[in-house]
LOPA-281856 format. One record per residue (C-alpha): z, y, x. Coordinates in pm, whole numbers, padded with zeros to 5 digits, always signed. Example, Ala and Ser with C-alpha at 12.3 -4.5 7.8 and 13.67 -1.06 7.14 Angstrom:
2
+00780-00450+01230+00714-00106+01367
***
This chain:
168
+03252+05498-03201+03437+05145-03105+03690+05105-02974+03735+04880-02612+03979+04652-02835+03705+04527-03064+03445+04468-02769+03692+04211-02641+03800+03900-02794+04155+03920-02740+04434+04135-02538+04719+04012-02314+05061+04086-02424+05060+04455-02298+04767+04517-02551+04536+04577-02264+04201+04391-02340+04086+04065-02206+03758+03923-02140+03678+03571-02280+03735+03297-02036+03339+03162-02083+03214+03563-02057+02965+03709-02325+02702+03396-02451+02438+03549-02297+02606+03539-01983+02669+03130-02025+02277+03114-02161+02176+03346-01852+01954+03105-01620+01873+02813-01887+01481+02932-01965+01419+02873-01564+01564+02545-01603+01340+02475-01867+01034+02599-01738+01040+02400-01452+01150+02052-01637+00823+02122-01891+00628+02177-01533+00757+01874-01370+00665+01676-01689+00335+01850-01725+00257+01750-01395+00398+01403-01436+00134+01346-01731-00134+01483-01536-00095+01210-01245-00074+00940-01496-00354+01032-01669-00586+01099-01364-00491+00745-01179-00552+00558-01531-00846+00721-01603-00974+00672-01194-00855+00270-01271-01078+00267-01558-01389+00462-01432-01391+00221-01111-01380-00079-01364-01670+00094-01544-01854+00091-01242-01770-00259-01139-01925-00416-01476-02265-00227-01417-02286-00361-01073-02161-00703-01250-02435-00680-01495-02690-00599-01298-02584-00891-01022-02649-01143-01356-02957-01022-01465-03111-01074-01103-02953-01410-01086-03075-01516-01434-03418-01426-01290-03401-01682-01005-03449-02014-01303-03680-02276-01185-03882-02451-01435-03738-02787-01579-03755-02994-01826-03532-02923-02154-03254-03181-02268-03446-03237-02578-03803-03289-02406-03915-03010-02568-04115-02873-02278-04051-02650-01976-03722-02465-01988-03570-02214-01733-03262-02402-01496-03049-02235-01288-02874-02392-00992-02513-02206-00860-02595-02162-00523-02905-01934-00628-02694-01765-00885-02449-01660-00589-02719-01601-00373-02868-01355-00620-02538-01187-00699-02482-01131-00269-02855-00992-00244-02830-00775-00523-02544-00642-00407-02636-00558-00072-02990-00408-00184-02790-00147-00376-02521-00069-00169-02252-00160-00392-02006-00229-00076-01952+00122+00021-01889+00259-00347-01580-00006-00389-01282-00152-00207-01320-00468-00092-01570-00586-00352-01622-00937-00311-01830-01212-00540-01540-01486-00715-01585-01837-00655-01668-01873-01006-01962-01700-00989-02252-01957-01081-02375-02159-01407-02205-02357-01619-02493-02502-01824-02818-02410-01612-02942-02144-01818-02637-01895-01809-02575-01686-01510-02251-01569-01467-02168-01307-01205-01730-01232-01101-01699-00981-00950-01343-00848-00828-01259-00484-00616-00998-00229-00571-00949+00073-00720-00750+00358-00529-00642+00621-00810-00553+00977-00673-00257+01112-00601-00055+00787-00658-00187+00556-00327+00133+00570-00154+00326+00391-00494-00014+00158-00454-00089+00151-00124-00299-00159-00154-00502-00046-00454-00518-00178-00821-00744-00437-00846-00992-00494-01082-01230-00771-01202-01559-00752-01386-01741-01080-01542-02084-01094-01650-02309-01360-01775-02739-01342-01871-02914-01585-02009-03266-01707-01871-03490-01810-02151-03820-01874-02148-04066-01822-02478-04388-01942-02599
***
């Protein structure tokens, strides 16, 4: 059997034992696994929310390009017929003001305004050589769980550019 004396670390002058100053180490440790449980939770959590508002920002900038894309293939379809720099015969011209006309229409025949945040067609929207359209569009993305650090949204551009061509 043991004796008291050699469960304690140490004995007062009177030889009566004393108890450590810091207690037993699992008394001092006694606590720490909640404490760690709940800082792995919080980060856990933490990387969750990041992860779900960057991956909202880039699905709603997904989105945006297909509407983009399909704005410039409707606008590239609105060419008149012209005659090509070189003479060579007919070509397909574009003028701006159809291209953004296009890009408006197409938008509003598919409803893109209620699946984004203030989607709106950029001023450079339009051709810069007659036979490229190219459709800007900008919006706002509102990722979950983080509006009120972004209350205004993120926003978010797409840019997309067809080319009319005509072939013989």
């Amino acid at each position: 059997m043991l004796s008291p004396h050699r469960l304690w670390s140490g004995s007062d002058e009177s030889g009566v034992p004393v108890k450590p100053a810091g207690g037993h180490p699992e008394d001092r440790e006694r606590g720490q696994v909640g404490v760690l449980i709940i800082g792995y939770a919080v980060l856990t959590l933490l990387t969750v929310t990041v992860v779900m508002a960057a991956s909202s920002v880039y699905l709603g900038q997904k989105k945006l390009l297909s509407a983009a894309d399909g704005a410039a293939v409707a606008a590239a379809d609105t060419f008149l017929l012209g005659e090509a720099a070189a003479g060579d015969g007919p070509s397909a011209v574009l003028g701006a003001d159809a291209v953004r006309s296009a890009a408006h229409g197409y938008l509003a025949e598919t409803g893109a305004e209620g699946r984004f945040a203030d989607l709106a067609v950029a001023a450079e929207t339009g051709t810069a050589d007659g036979r490229t359209a190219r459709v800007v569009l900008t919006a706002r993305v509102h990722p979950p769980i983080v509006n009120f650090l972004v209350p205004d949204g993120i926003p978010i551009t797409a840019v997309s550019e067809a080319r009319a061509r005509l072939l013989q």
